[in-house]
C-alpha positions in Angstrom: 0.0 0.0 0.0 1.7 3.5 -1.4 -0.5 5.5 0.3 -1.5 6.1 3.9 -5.4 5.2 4.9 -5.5 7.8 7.0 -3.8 10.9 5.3 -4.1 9.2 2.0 -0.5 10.9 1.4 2.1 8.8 0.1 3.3 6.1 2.2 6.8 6.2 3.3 7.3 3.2 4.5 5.6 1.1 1.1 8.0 3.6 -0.9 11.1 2.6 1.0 10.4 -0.7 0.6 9.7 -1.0 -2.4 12.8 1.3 -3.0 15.2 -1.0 -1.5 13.9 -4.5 -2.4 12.5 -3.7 -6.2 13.9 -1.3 -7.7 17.4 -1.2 -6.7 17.8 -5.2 -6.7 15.5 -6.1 -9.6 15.2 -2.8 -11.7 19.4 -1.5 -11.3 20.7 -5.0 -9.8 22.6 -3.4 -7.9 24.9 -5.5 -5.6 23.7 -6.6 -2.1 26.6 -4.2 -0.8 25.2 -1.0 -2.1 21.9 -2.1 -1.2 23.0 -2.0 2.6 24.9 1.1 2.3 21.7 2.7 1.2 20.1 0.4 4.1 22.2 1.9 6.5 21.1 5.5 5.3 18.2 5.4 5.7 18.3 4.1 9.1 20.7 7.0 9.7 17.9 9.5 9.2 15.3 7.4 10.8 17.5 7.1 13.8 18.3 10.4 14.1 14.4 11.2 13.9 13.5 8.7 16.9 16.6 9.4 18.8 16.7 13.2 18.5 13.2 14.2 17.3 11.5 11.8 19.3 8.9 10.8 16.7 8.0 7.0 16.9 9.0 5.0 13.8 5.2 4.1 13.0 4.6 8.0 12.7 7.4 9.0 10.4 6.3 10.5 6.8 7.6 12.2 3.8 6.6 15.1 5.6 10.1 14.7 8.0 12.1 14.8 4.7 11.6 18.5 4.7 14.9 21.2 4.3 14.6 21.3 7.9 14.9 18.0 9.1 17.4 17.0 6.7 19.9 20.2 7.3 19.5 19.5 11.0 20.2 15.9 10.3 23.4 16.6 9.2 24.7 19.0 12.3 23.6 15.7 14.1 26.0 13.6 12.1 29.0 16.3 12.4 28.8 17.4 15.6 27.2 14.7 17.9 28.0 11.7 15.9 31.7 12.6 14.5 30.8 11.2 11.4 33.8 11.9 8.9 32.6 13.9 5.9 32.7 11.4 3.6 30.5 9.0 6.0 28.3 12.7 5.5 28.4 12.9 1.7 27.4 9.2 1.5 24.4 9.5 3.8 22.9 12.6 2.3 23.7 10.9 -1.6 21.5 8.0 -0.3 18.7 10.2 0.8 18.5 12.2 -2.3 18.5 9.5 -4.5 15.5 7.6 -2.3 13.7 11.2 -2.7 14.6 11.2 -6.5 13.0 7.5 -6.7 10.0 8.6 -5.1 9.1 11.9 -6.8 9.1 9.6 -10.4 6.7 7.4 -8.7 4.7 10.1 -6.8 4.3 14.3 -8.2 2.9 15.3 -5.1 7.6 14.8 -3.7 8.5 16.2 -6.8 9.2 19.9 -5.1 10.6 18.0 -1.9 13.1 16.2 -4.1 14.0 19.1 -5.5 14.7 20.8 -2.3 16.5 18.2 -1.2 19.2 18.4 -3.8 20.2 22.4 -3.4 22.0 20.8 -0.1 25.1 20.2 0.3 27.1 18.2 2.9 30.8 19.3 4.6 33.3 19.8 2.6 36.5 17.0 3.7 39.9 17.5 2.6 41.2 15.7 -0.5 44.0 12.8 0.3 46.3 12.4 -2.6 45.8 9.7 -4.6 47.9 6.5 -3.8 49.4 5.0 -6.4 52.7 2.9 -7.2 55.7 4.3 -8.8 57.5 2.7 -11.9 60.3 0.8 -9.8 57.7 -0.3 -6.9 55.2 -1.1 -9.5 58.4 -3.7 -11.7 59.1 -5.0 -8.0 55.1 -6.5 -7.4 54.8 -7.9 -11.1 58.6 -9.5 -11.1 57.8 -10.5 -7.3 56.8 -13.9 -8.2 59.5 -16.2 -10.0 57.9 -18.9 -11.9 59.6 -21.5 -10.3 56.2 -23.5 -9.5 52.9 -23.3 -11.0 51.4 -21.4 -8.7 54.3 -18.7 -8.4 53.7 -18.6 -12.7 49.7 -18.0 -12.1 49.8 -15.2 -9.3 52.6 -13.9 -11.7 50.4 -13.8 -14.6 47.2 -12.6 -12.3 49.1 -9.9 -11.4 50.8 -8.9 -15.0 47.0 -8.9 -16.7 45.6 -7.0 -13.6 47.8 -4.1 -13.8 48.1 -3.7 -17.5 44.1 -4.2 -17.8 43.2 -1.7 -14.8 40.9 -3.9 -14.1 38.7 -4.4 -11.1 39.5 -7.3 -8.6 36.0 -8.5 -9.3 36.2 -8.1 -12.8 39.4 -10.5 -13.2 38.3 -13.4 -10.9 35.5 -13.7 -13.0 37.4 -13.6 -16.3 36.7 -16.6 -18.6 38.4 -18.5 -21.7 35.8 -17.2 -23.6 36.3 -13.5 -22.5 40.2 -13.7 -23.8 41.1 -13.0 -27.9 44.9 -13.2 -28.5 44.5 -12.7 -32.2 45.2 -9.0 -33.5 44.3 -6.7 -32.2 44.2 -9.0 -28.7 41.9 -7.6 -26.1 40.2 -9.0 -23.3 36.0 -8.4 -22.0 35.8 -7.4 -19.2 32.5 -7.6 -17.2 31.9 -5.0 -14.3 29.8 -3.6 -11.8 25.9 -3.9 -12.6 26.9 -7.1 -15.6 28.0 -4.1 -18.1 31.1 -5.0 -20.5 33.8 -3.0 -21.9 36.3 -4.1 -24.3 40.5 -3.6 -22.7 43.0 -3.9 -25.6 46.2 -5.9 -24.5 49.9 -5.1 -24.8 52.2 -7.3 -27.2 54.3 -8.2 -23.7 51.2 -9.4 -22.0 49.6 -11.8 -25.2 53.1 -13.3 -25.1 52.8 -13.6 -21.3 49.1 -15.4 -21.6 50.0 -17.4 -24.7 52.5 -18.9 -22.8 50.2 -19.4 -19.4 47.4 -20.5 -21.3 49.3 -23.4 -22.9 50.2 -24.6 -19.5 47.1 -24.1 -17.5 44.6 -24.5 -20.4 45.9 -27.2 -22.8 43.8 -28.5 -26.1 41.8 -25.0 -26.0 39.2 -26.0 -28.2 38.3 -28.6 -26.2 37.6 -26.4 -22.9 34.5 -24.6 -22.2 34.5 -21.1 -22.9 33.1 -20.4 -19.2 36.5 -21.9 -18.1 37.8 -19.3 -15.7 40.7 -18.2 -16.6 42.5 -17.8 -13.0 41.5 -20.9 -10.7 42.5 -23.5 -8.1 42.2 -27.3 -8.7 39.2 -28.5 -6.4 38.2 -31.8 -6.3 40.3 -32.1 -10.0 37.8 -29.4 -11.2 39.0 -25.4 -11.8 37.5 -23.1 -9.5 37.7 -18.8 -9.8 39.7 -17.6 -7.5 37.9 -15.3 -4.9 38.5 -11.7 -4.1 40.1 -12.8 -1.4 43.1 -15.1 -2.9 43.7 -12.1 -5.5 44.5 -9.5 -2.4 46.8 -12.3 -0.6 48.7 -13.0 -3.8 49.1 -8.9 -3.8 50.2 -8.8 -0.4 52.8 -11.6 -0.7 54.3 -9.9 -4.0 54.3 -6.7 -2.2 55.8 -8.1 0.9 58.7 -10.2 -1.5 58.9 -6.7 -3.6 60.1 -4.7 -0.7 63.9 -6.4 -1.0 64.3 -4.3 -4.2 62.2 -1.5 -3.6 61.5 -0.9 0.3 59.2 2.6 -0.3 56.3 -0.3 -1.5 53.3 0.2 1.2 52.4 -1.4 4.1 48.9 -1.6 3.2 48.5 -2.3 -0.8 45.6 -3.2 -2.0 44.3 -4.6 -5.8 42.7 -1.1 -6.6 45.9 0.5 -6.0 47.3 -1.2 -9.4 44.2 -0.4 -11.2 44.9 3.4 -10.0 48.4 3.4 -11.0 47.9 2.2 -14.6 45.6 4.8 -14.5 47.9 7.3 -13.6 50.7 5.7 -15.8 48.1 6.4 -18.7 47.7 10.0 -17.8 51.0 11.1 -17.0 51.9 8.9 -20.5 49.5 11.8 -22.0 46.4 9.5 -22.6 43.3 12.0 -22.5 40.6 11.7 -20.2 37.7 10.0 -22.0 40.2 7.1 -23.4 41.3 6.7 -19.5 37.8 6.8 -18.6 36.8 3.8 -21.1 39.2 1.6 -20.1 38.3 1.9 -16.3 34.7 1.5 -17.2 33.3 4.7 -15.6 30.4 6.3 -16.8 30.7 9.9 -16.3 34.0 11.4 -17.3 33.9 13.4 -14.0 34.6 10.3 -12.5 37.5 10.0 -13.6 38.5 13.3 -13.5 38.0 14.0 -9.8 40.6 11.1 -9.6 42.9 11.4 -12.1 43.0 14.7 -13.3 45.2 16.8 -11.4 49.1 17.2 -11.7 51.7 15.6 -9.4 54.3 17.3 -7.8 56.7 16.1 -10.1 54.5 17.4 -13.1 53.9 20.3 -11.7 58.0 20.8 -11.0 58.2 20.2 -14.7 55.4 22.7 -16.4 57.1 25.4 -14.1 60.6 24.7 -15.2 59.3 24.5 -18.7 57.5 28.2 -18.1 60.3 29.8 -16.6 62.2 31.4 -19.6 66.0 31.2 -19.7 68.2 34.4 -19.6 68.7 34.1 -23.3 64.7 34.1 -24.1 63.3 37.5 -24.9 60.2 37.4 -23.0 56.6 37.2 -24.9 55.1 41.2 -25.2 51.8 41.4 -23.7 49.7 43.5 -26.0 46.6 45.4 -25.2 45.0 42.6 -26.3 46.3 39.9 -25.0 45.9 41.3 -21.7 42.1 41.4 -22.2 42.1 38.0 -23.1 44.2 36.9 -20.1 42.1 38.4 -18.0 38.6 38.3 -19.7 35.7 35.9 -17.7 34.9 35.1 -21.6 
């Protein structure tokens, strides 16, 4: 029931619902994880509403989703909760897309959508992105020798996860039939919400696979093309690896990397490489939307709020390159190019 019997307004309890367990799992299939974080934000703002506002559970309404409640919602979080900003940003995002849900489904929340979304939550530092540099990145993917077969898979897991940026989830549920070798050799990828994007492959890693696949999947036309491509022997039958395997074999190149290169981190984790062949790309000079295709983001501001900016070392180098020497005459500034320096146009 969408609407309450005795106000006859929209139900908020019906739209939640039907929020949580229809439309984001059967509409968007949207993982079980981002279900719960949206869960968990809601139950943020109802707790805050019982807890601080004192109004019972049965009585809350869209009505309690007014500017007022929701700006005073997040004081609460800040100042007696201590939530981090982010935790902030997170919560509030949740809210306004539940609020955005429901003004589709009923008019009469279109305007308290819409109020909902002129607010903003706190501002929280940036942290610099963490990423590998060219020696530490040679130590992890040389870390494992080949001397067994298991030291030449994680050495090959690691080789095709850095050079295809690819999410953890995304390469331990790689298949046979997701692989072509033949020119121009790429690899499908499959990631969040089942949608595909094709990652070309570098000469050096279809020689790397040619020779892995020869050893761990012999007489190829005779194996199923939902083979995985990464797995353990259970029971004589291949099984994917989990996410979890993937970050251990990480960790134990990391750790075996740090007798070459002791500035590798402490904590490393599988994103990190898909970060720094990012960055690899960008600082290579690789723009922005082909960066953004390869890691499978949607929005190009996605990318750009995480790649986009200069590093110190970049930054060293444009401002040696704009300081002239004593030999160059310096550029005139004309009228004209003054007003164009300093025009808003």
């Amino acid at each position: 029931m969408k609407r309450n019997p005795n106000t006859d307004g929209p139900n908020f309890w019906s739209f939640a619902r039907d929020y949580l367990h229809t439309y984001m799992s059967t509409v968007r299939k949207c993982s079980p994880k981002t279900i719960a974080a949206y869960r968990i934000s809601l139950e943020c703002f109802l707790g805050y509403l019982t807890n601080k506002d004192h109004i019972k559970r049965e009585h809350v309404s869209f009505d309690h989703f007014d500017r007022a409640h929701l700006k005073a919602w997040l004081v609460w979080m800040a100042e007696d909760q201590h939530y981090a900003p982010k935790t902030i940003a997170l919560r509030l995002t949740a809210i306004k897309a539940f609020l955005a849900y429901s003004s589709h489904e009923e008019f009469t929340l279109v305007a308290l959508s819409q109020a909902a979304k002129t607010l903003r939550s706190p501002t929280s530092p940036k942290a610099p992105i963490a990423y590998l540099t060219e020696s530490e990145t040679r130590a992890i993917l040389s870390a494992y020798t080949g001397k067994t077969a298991k030291s030449r898979r994680n050495r090959m897991l690691l080789i095709l996860l850095y050079d295809t940026a690819a999410r953890v989830s995304e390469i331990t549920g790689l298949t046979l039939g997701d692989l072509s070798l033949t020119e121009p050799g790429h690899v499908t990828l499959t990631g969040k919400r089942n949608k595909t994007r094709v990652v070309p492959l570098t000469d050096k890693t279809i020689e790397h696979l040619r020779v892995y696949l020869a050893e761990f999947h012999p007489n190829p036309t005779r194996q199923p093309t939902t083979r995985p491509v990464f797995y353990s022997l259970h029971q004589g039958l291949p099984m994917g690896l989990s996410v979890d395997t993937v970050s251990q074999v990480l960790k134990e190149a990391a750790r075996s990397g740090r007798m070459n290169s002791p500035t590798i981190p402490e904590t490393i984790h599988c994103h990190m490489l898909r970060k720094t062949k990012a960055m690899d790309l960008y600082r290579q000079g690789v723009p922005l939307p082909i960066i953004m295709r390869l890691l499978g983001h949607e929005n190009t501001s996605t990318t750009a709020t995480f790649y986009a900016f200069a590093t110190m070392d970049m930054m060293r180098e444009a401002v040696n390159a704009a300081i002239p020497t004593i030999n160059t005459p310096l550029r005139e500034l004309t009228e004209d190019r003054l007003q164009a320096l300093y025009s808003l146009r």
